[in-house]
N, C-alpha and C positions, 0 to 999 in steps of 0.2 A: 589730648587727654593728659593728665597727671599718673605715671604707671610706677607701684612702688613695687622694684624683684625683692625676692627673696631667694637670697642661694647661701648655701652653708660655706662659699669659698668663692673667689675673686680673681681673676689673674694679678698679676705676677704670683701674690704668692702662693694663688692653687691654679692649676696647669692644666687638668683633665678634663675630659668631656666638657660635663655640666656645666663647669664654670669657663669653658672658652666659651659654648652654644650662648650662654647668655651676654657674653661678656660683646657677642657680634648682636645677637636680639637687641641689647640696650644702644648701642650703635646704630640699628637701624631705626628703633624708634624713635630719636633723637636727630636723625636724619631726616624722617616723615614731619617730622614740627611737636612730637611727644614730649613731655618732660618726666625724664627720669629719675629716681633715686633709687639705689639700691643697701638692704638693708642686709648684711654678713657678719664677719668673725672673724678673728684672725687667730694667732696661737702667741702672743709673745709672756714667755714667762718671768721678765724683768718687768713688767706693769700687773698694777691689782686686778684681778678677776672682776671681770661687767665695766670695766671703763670700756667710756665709748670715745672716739674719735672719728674726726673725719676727715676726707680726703678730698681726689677728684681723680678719675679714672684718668691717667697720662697721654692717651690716645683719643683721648674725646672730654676736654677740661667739662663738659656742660654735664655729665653723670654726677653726680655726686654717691660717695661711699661714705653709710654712718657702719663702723667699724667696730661690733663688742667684742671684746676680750675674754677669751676661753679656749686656757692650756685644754689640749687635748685630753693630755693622760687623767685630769681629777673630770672630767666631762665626759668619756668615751661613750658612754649608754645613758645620758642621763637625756629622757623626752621630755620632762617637761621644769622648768626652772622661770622661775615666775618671777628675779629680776630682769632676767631674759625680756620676758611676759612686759614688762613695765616700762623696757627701756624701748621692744618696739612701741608699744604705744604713746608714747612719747615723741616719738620719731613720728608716727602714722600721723599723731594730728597736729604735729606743725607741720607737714607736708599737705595734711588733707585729701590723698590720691582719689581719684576715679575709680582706678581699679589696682586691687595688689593683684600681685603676678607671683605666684610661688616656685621654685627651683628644685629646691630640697630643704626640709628642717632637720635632718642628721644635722649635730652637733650645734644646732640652735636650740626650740620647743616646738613642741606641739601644742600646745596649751596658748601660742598665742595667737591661735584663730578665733578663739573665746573673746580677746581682747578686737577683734575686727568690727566693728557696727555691721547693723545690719542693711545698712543700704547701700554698703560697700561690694562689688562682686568678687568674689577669689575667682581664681584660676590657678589650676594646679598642673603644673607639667612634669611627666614621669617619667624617671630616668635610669631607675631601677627598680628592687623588690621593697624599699625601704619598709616602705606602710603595710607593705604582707609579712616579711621577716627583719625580727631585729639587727640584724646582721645585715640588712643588705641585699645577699648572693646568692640565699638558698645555699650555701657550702658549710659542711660542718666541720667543726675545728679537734671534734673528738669522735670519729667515726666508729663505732661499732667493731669494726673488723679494721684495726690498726695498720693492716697492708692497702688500704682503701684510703688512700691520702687525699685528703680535701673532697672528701664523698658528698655529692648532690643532694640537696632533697627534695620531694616531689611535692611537699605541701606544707605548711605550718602546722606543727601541733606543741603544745605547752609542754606536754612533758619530754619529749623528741629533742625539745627544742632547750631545756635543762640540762640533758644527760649528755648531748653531742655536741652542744657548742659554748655552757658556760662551766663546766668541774673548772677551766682554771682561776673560777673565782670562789671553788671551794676552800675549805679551811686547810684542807691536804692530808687531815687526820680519817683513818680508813670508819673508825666509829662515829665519825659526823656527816659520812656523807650521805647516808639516808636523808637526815633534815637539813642539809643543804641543799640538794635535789628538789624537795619540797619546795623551801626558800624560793628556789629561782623559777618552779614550774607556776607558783603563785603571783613572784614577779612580772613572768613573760604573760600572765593570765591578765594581770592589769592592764600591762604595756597596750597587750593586744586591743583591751575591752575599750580601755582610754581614747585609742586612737581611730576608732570604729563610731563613737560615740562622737565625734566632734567633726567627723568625715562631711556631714550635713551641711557646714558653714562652704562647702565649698560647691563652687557652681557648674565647672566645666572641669574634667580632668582631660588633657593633652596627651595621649600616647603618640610615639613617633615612629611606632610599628607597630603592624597589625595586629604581629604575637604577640606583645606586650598589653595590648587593647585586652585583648581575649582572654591573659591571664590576667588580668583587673575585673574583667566580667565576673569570670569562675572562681578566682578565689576570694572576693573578696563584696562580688552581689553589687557592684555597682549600677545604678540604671542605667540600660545603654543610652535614654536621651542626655547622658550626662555626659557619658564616653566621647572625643572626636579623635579619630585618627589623621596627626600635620604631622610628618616629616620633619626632621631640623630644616632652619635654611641656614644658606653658606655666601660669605662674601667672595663670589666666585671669582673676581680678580684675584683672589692671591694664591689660587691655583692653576692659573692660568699661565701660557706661554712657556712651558718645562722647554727644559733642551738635555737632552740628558748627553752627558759628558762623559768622554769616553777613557773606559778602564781596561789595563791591560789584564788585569784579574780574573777574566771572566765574567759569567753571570753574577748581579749584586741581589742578594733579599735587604728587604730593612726590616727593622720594629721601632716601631714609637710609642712612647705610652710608659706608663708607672713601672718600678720595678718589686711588684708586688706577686704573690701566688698566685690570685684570679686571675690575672692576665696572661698565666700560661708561659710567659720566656724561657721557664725552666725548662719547658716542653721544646721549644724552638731549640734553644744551643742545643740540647742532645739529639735533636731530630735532623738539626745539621751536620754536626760530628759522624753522621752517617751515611751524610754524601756523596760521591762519588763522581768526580771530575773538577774543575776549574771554576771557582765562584766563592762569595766573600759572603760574609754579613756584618752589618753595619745599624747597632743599637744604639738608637739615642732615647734620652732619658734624665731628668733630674738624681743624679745617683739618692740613696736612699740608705748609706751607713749600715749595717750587717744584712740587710736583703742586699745589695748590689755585691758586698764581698761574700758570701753566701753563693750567689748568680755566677762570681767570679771561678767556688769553688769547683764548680760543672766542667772547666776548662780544662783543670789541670788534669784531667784521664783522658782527654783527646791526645793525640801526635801532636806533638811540635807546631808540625804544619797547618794542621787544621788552626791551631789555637793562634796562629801567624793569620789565618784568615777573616775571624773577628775583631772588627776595629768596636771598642766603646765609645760612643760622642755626646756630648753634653745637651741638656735642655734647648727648644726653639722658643722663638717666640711663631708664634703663630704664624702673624704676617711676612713670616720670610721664610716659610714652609717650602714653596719651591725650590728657591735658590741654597736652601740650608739641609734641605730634605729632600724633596726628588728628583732633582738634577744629578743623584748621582747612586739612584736606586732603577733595579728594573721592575722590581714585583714590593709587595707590602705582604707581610704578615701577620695576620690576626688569630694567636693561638689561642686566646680566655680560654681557661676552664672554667667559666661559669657562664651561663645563657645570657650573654649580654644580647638590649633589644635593640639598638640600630649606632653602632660607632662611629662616630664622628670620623674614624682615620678612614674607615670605607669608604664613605662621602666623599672627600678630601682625594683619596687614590686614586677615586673612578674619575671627579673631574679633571684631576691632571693628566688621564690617561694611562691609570697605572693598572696593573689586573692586581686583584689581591686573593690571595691564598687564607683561609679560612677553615671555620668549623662547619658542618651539617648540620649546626641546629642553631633555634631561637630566630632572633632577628639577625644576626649575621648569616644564613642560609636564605632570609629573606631579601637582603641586597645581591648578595654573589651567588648567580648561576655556575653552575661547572660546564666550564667551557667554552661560555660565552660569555662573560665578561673576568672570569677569575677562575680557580679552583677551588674544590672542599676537601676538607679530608675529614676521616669519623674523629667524631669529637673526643677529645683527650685521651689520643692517640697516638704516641709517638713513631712508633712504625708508619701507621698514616702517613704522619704529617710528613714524614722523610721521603716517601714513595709520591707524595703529591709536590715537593719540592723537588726530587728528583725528573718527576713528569716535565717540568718548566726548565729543568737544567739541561735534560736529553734534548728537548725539544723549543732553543731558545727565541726561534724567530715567532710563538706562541705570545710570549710577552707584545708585543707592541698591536698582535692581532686584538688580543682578549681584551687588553687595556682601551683599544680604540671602542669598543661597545659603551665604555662609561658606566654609568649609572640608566637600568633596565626600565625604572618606572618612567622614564621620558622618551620620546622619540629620539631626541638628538643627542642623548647620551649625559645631556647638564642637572645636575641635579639644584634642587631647589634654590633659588635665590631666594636672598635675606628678603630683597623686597617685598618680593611675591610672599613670602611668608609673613612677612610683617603685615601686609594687607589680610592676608586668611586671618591672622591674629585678630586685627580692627574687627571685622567680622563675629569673631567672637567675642569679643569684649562688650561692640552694640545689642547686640544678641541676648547680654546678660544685661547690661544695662538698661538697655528697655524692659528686658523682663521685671526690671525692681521697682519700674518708673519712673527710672534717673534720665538724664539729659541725653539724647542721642548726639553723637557727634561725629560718626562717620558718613 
C-alpha cells in the first residue's frame, strides 16, 4: 500500500511520544514492502511561512518528509489554515496514498480532511485530548482558585474553557474583559463545532488504551464500531540486552521526557529532595530555556547534598535508549500531572526490565500494577510520590523483582512488536478499504 502520516512533528526535530511511535510505525511499514510519505511541520523562523520542503527520514532514506513551515508562536491555536489545506493536497495527489494515516493535526488543520477524496480511507490515532480540548490536557492555565496550580478538568465546556485557560489572550484591560470572555467562549464554540463536524471523514479512530477508548466514546459520541483499541508497538531490539552498570551512589531514579509542566518533573525534584538515604536522579531531556532554568530553580532550597545528587543529561536518540538510558537507571519515573493515556517511556521501561513508578490514574495506572510490575502513587502528589520512591529506596532488591514482570498485558512480559502491530494495522486499513470498495491488499 501507499500510506500518507500525518503528524504535527518528526524526529529529530520533535523527540516526544507521538512523534517517535510514528517515527518506528513508518519504519515498519517500510519494512513490510509499504510506501511511505509523511506529511509535518517544522518551526524555522528564517524561512517564509507555508514553504514546503523536503527531506528523507536519516534512518530509513525510503520515508520521505514533505516539511510546511510554521513558526509556532503566529500558529499556536490556529485549526484550521487553508494554505496548510492546499499544500497537503498537493502533496496527497502527487503521492496518491491508499490510505492517510493521521497522528495528530495540532499545529497543522483540521480542515484538511475536507481536502481528502472520498474513496480515500482516514485513520486516525489518538494520542491525546486534542479533538475534545483546545489545549490538549484537560489542564487549566487560569484556575479558579489560584493555589490550585494547573487544575484538571473533567469535561469540556465553552465558557469553562474562556475563563480558565485563554484571559492571557485578553486585552488586560479590567473593562474589556466581559467581551473578551465572550470573544473566546464563541471562539472555542466554533473550534469545538468545526471539528465535530468534519469527525465523519474519518473511518477508524486508534486509541492505545482502553481509558482513552472510553473517554472518546463519552465525551465526544464516537460510534464504538468506529472505536479500535492497538496498543503502540516498539522496535523491541533496542530495549533489549540492559546490563545495568554499577553505581557507587546508591539507588538511581531517571526521567525522560520534555521539560514542561504536564509532565510533572517539578513534582519529582521536590519529591526527591525528600528522600532519605543513598540514591541519585538522573533527568535527561532536550533542555527547554526558562522551563529547564525554572526546573533548575527547585534545586537551590535542597542541601547541597541532595542537589550533588541530581545529574541533568542531554537528549537520546531513541535507538540508543539502553545504552544511553537504562544501563545506568534502576526505576523510571512517570510523574504527568495530566491523564496521559499509554506513555511510550512505560512501554520502553517494562521491556527493558525496568519497574516504573507512576501516577493512579488514566492510562498509566492501566500499564503499571503496584507491586507487580512498578509502583503508583496518588496522582499529583508530592508526598506520594516521595513515600512510593522511598518504598523502592528502603526496599532496593524490589527493583529487579518488579521490573522482571515487564509489560502485564502479555504472558512473557514483551510488549507489543512493531511487527505484530504493523500487521493489526494492515487489518485495519483492508477493513476500510474494502468497506469503500477499493482494492484489498492484505
Amino acid at each position: 500500500m501507499k500510506v500518507l502520516k500525518l503528524i504535527h512533528g518528526y524526529p529529530m526535530r520533535y523527540n516526544a511520544g507521538s512523534e517517535v511511535y510514528t517515527q518506528t510505525l513508518c519504519h515498519g511499514l517500510v519494512r513490510k514492502g509499504h510506501e511511505v510519505q509523511v506529511f509535518t511541520r517544522q518551526e524555522n523562523p528564517f524561512m517564509s511561512d507555508y514553504s514546503i520542503q523536503q527531506e528523507i527520514d536519516i534512518l530509513e532514506p525510503a520515508i520521505k518528509l514533505n516539511l510546511v513551515n510554521l513558526p509556532l508562536e503566529k500558529h499556536r491555536y490556529s485549526y484550521r489554515i487553508e494554505t496548510v489545506d492546499e499544500l497537503f493536497y498537493k502533496t496527497l495527489k502527487k503521492f496518491n496514498p491508499d490510505i492517510v494515516h493521521i497522528g495528530h493535526l495540532n499545529h497543522l488543520s483540521v480542515s484538511l480532511l475536507t481536502r481528502i477524496p472520498d474513496h480515500i480511507p482516514v485513520i486516525y490515532t489518538l494520542h491525546d485530548y486534542w479533538l475534545l480540548c483546545p489545549r490538549g490536557l484537560f489542564i487549566q492555565r487560569s484556575p479558579k482558585n489560584p493555589n490550585d496550580v494547573w487544575a484538571l478538568c473533567s469535561k469540556q465546556d465553552d465558557s469553562q474553557c474562556a475563563k480558565r485557560c485563554y484571559p492571557g489572550y485578553f486585552s488586560g484591560a479590567i473593562e474589556d474583559r466581559k467581551e473578551d470572555t465572550v470573544y473566546w467562549e464563541k471562539w472555542i464554540a466554533r473550534r469545538m463545532a468545526y471539528i465535530k463536524s468534519v469527525l465523519s471523514k474519518i473511518d477508524y479512530f486508534i486509541a492505545p488504551s482502553v481509558y482513552l477508548l472510553q473517554r472518546y466514546r463519552r465525551d465526544l459520541c464516537i460510534p464504538s464500531e468506529k472505536l479500535v483499541y492497538l496498543d503502540y508497538g516498539f522496535d523491541i531490539k533496542r530495549c533489549k540486552n540492559r546490563q545495568k552498570k554499577l553505581s557507587n551512589r546508591g539507588l538511581t531514579f531517571g526521567y525522560i521526557g520534555t521539560h514542561i509542566p504536564a509532565k510533572g518533573i517539578q513534582l519529582l525534584i521536590q519529591a526527591f529532595g525528600k528522600l532519605k538515604g543513598d540514591c541519585q536522579l538522573k533527568i535527561w531531556g532536550r533542555p527547554r530555556g526558562q522551563n529547564t532554568a525554572a526546573l533548575r530553580e527547585f534545586l537551590r532550597v535542597l542541601p547541597q547534598a541532595t542537589q550533588n545528587q541530581i545529574e541533568w543529561l542531554p537528549e537520546y536518540c531513541n535507538t540508543n535508549i539502553v545504552n544511553d538510558v537504562f544501563n545506568h537507571i534502576d526505576a523510571i519515573v512517570v510523574p504527568s500531572i495530566w491523564e496521559e493515556n499509554s506513555p511510550l517511556v512505560i512501554h520502553e521501561a517494562q521491556q527493558a526490565r525496568i519497574p516504573v513508578i507512576t501516577a493512579n490514574i488514566g492510562g498509566m495506572a492501566e500499564y503499571v500494577q503496584h507491586k507487580v510490575n512498578g509502583l503508583l502513587f496518588k496522582h499529583r502528589d508530592i508526598n506520594s510520590l516521595a513515600a512510593t520512591m522511598q518504598l523502592l529506596l528502603d526496599n532496593p532488591d524490589w527493583a529487579e523483582q518488579l521490573g522482571s514482570r515487564g509489560y502485564l498485558q502479555s504472558s512473557n512480559g514483551d510488549v507489543p512488536s512493531i511487527e505484530d502491530h504493523v500487521f493489526a494495522l494492515e487489518q485495519i486499513y483492508e477493513q476500510a478499504l474494502c468497506a469503500k470498495g477499493e482494492n484489498c491488499y492484505v
